[in-house]
Structure formats: structure tokens, C-alpha cells
TORZATOR-535525 format. One record per residue (C-alpha): residue number from 0; z, y, x. Coordinates in steps of 0.05 Angstrom, whole numbers. Each point is the difference from the previous one (the first is absolute). Example, Ala and Ser with C-alpha at 12.3 -4.5 7.8 and 13.67 -1.06 7.14 Angstrom:
TORZATOR-535525
<pt><baba>0</baba><c3>156</c3><c2>-90</c2><c1>246</c1></pt>
<pt><baba>1</baba><c3>-13</c3><c2>69</c2><c1>27</c1></pt>
END
This chain:
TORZATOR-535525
<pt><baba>0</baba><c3>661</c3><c2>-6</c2><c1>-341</c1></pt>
<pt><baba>1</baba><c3>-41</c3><c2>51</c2><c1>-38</c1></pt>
<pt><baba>2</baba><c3>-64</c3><c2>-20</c2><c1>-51</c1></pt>
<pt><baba>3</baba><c3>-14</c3><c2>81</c2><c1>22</c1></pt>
<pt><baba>4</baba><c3>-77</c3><c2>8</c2><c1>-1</c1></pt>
<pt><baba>5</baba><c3>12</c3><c2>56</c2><c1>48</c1></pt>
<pt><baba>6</baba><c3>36</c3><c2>-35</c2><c1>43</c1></pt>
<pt><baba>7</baba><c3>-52</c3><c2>-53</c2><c1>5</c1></pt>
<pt><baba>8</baba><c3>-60</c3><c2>45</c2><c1>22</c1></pt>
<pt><baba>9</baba><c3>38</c3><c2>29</c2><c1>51</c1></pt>
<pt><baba>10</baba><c3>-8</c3><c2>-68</c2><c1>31</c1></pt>
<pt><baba>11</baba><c3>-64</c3><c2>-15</c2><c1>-5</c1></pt>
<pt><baba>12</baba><c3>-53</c3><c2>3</c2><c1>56</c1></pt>
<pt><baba>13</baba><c3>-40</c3><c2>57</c2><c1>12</c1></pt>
<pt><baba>14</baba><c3>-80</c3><c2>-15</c2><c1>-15</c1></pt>
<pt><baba>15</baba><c3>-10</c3><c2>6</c2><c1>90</c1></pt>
<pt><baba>16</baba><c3>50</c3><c2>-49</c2><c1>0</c1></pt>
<pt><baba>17</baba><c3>-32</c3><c2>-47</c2><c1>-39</c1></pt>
<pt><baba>18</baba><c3>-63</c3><c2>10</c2><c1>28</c1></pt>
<pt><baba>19</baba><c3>30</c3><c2>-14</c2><c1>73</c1></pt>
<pt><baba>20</baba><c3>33</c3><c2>-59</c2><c1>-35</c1></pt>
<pt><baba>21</baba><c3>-57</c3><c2>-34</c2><c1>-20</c1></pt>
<pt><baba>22</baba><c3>-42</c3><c2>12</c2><c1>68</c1></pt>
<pt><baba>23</baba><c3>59</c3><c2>-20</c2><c1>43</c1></pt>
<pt><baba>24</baba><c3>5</c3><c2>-64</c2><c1>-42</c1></pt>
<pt><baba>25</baba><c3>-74</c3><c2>-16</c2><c1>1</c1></pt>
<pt><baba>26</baba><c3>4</c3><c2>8</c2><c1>78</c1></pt>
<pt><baba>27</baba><c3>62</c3><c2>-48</c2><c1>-8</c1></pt>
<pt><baba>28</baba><c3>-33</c3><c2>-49</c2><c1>-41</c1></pt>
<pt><baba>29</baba><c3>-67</c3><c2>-1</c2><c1>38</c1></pt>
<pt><baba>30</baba><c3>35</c3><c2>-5</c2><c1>66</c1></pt>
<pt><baba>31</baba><c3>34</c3><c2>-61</c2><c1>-26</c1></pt>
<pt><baba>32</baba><c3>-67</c3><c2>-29</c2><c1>-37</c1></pt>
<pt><baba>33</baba><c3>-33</c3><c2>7</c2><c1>73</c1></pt>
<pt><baba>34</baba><c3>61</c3><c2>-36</c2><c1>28</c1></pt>
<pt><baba>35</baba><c3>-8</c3><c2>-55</c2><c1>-41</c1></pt>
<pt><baba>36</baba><c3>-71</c3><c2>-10</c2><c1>4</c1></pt>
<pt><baba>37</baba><c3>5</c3><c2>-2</c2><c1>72</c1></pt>
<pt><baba>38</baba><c3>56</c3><c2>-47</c2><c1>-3</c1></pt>
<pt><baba>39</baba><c3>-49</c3><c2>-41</c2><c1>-50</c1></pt>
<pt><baba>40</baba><c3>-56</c3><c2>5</c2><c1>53</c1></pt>
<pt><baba>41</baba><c3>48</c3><c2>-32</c2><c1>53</c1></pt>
<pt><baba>42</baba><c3>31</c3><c2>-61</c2><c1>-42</c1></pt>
<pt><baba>43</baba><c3>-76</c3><c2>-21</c2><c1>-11</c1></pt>
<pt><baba>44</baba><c3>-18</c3><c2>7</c2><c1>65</c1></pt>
<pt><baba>45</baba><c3>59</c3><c2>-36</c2><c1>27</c1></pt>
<pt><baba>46</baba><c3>-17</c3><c2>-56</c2><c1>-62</c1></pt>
<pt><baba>47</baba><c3>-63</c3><c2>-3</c2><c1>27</c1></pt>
<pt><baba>48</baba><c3>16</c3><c2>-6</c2><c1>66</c1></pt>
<pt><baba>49</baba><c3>49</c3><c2>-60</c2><c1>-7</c1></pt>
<pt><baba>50</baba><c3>-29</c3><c2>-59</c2><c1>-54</c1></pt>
<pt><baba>51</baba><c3>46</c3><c2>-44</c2><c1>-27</c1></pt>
<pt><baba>52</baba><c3>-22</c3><c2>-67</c2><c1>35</c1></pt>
<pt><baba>53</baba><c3>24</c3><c2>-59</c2><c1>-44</c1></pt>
<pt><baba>54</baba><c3>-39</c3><c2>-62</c2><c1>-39</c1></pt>
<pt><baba>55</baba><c3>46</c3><c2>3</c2><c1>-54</c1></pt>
<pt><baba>56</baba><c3>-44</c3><c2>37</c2><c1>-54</c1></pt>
<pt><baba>57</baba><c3>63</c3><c2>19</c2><c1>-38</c1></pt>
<pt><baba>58</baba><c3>20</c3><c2>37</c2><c1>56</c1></pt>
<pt><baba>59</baba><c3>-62</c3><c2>33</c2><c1>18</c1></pt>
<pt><baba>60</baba><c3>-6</c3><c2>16</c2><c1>-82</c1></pt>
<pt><baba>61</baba><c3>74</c3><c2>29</c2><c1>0</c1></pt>
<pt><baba>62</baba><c3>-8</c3><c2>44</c2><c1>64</c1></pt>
<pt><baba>63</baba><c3>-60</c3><c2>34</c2><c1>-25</c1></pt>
<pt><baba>64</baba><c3>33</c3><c2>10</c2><c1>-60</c1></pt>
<pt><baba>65</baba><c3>64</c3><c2>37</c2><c1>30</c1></pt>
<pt><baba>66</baba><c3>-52</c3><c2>41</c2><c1>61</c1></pt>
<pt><baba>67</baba><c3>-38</c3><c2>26</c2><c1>-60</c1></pt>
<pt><baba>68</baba><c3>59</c3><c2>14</c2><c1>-32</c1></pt>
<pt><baba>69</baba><c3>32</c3><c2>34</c2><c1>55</c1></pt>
<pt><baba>70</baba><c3>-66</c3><c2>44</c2><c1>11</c1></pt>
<pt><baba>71</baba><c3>-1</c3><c2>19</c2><c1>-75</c1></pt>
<pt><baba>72</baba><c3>66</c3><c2>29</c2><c1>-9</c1></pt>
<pt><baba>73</baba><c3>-10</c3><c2>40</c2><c1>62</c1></pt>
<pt><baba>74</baba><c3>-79</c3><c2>18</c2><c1>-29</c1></pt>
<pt><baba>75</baba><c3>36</c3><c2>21</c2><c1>-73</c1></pt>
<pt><baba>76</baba><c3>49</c3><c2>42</c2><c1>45</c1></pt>
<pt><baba>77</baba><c3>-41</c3><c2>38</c2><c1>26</c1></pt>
<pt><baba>78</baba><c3>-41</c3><c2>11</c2><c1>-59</c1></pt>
<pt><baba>79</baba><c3>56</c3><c2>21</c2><c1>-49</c1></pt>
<pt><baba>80</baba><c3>23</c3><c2>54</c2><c1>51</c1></pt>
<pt><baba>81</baba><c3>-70</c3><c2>14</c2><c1>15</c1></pt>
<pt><baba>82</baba><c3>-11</c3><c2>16</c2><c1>-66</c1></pt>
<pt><baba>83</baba><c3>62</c3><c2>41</c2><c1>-16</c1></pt>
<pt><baba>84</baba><c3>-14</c3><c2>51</c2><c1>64</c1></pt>
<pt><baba>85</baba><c3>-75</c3><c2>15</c2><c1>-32</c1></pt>
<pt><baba>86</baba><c3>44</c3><c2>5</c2><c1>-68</c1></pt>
<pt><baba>87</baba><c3>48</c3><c2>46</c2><c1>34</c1></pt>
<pt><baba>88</baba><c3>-57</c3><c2>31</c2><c1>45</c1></pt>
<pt><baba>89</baba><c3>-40</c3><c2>25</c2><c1>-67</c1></pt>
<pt><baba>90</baba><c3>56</c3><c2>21</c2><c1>-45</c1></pt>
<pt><baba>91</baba><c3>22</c3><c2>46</c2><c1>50</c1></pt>
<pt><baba>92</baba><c3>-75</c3><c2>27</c2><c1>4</c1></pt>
<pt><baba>93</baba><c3>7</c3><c2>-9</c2><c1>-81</c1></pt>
<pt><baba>94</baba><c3>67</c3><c2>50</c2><c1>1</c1></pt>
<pt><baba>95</baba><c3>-32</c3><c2>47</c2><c1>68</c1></pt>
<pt><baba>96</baba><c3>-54</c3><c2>9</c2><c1>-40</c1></pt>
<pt><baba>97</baba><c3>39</c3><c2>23</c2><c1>-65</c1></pt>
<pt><baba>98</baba><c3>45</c3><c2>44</c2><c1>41</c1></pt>
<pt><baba>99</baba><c3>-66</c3><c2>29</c2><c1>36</c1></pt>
<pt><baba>100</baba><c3>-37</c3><c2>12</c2><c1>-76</c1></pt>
<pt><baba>101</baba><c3>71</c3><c2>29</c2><c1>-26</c1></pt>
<pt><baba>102</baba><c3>13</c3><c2>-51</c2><c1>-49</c1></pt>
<pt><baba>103</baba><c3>74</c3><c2>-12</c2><c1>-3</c1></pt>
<pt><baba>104</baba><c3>8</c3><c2>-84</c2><c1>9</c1></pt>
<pt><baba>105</baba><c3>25</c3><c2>-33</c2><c1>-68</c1></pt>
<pt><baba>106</baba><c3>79</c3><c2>-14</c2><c1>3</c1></pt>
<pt><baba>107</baba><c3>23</c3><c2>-75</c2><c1>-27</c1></pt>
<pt><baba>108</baba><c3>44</c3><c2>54</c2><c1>-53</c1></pt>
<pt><baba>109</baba><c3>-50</c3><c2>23</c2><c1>-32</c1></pt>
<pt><baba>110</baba><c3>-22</c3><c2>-32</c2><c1>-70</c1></pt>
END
């Protein structure tokens, strides 16, 4: 293996290919947010739909415990990818827009 820098920027990604990157990841991510918030929509309506029926309050206490449980983790899903498409959506506008104005985008390299 060489510590070439030459070699090394021969790899790396055009600036289109980042671009595409990060709006074909954002589509990614909000396709799977959307997934998951549907999937969160249908776990509390199926929740809804069928009570626990018991007179033991410990019971009653521990299943609404583990439904809202259940319907956070799919909610916090669905918000983390959420968030990471509109992350991925605007730095590709942020590096579009730099191509578009000329500005050359800032390498990791650089001091």
C-alpha cells in the first residue's frame, strides 16, 4: 500500500457524485422515515383497536408501558431518518449551490 497523495485523489469522488450521493441518500432515508411512520400509524391503530382487558392493575400498568414503548421506538425511527434525509436533502442544495456559484467545495485535506 502507498501513503501516495496522488494516488489518493485519484480516488476520490467527483463533486456530481457527491451531489447525487447525498440526494439519492435523502430519497433513501425519507423513504424509510415515511415507512416507519406509517408502520407507527398502524401499531397504534391496531393498539387501539384491541385493549388489554384484565383487572389486574399491574398488568394493565405494564402493557401500557411496553404499547408506548413499542410506538416510541418506531416514532424515534422515523424521526432520526427523517431528519437525516432533510440533512442530506440541504447539503446537497448546500454543495449544488457551490458548484452553481463556482466555489470549489472545501476538501477534509485541507488545513
Amino acid at each position: 500500500m502507498s501513503d501516495d497523495p496522488a494516488s489518493a485523489s485519484s480516488l476520490a469522488p467527483t463533486p456530481a457524485a457527491k451531489i447525487l450521493q447525498c440526494f439519492s441518500g435523502a430519497f433513501v432515508a425519507g423513504t424509510i422515515a415515511m415507512l416507519a411512520y406509517r408502520l407507527m400509524l398502524s401499531i397504534a391503530a391496531n393498539f387501539a383497536a384491541h385493549p388489554v382487558v384484565s383487572d389486574n392493575p399491574a398488568v394493565a400498568n405494564i402493557s401500557a408501558a411496553v404499547r408506548t414503548l413499542v410506538v416510541g421506538m418506531a416514532a424515534l425511527g422515523s424521526g432520526v431518518f427523517g431528519l437525516a434525509g432533510l440533512g442530506l436533502f440541504l447539503l446537497g442544495i448546500q454543495l449544488l449551490w457551490g458548484r452553481l456559484a463556482g466555489r470549489p467545495a472545501a476538501s477534509a485535506e485541507e488545513p
